[in-house]
C-alpha positions in Angstrom: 130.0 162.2 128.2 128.4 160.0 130.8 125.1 159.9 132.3 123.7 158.1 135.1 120.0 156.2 135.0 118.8 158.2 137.6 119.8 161.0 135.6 118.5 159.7 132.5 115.1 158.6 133.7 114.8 162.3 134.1 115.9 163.2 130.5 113.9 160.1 128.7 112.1 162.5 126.3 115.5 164.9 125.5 116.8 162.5 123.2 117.1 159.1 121.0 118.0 156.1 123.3 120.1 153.7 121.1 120.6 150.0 122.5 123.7 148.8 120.8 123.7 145.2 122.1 122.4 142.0 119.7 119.0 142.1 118.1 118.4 139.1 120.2 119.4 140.9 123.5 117.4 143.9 122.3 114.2 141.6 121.4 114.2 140.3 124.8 114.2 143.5 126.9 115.2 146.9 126.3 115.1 150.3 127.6 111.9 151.9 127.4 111.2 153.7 123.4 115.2 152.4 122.3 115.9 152.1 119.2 118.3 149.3 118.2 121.0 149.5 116.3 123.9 146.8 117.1 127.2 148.4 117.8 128.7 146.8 114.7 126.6 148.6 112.4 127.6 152.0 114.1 130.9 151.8 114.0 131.1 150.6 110.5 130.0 153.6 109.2 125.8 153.5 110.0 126.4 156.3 112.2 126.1 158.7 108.6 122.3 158.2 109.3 122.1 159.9 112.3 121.0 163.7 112.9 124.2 165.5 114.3 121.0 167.9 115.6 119.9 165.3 118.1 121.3 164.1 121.5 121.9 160.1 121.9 121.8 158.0 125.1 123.3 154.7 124.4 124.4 151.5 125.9 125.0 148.4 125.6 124.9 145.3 128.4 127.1 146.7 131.1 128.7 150.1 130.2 131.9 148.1 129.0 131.6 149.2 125.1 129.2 151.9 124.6 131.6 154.7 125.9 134.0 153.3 123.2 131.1 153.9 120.9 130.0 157.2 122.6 133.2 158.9 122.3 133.9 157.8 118.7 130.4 159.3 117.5 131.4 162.3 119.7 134.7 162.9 117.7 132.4 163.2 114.4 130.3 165.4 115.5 127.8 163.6 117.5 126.0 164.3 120.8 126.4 161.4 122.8 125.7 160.7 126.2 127.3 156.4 127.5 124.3 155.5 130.1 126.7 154.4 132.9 126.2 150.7 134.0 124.2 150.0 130.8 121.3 148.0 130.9 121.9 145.9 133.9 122.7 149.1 135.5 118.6 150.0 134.3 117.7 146.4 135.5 119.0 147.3 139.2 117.4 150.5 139.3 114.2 149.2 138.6 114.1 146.9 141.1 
């Protein structure tokens, strides 16, 4: 499933916002409470840690790889939601 920033700015306290781009990128800026957890951990198998109770909102640098991400979680029994755009998508808005 997709969901838009606007959209999201709405639901910010709903759910667990996962960053999946580079501890660097993440250091530098990040959405506001994300947690991050690079993409390669996830889909290596990290994703076992995660609460199948909870709903995720996660992206990545321009919404290129987190609905890869997003609908393999989702096929395991995860409630995932790709923030469309990413975070430059966030960056924009916010401007």
């Amino acid at each position: 499933m997709n969901i838009s920033v606007s959209d999201l700015k709405e639901r910010l306290l709903d759910g667990v916002i996962i960053d999946i781009r580079s501890v660097e990128k993440y250091n530098n800026h990040h959405l506001p409470n994300a947690i991050n957890i690079p993409y390669a951990k996830l889909a290596v198998g990290y994703h076992d840690l995660l609460d199948k109770n909870k709903t995720y909102f996660i992206y990545c640098e321009k919404g290129l790889t987190s609905p890869k991400l997003c609908n393999y979680l989702n096929h395991r029994g995860y409630r995932t939601y790709n923030i469309i755009g990413g975070y430059e998508e966030w960056v924009v808005s916010e401007n």
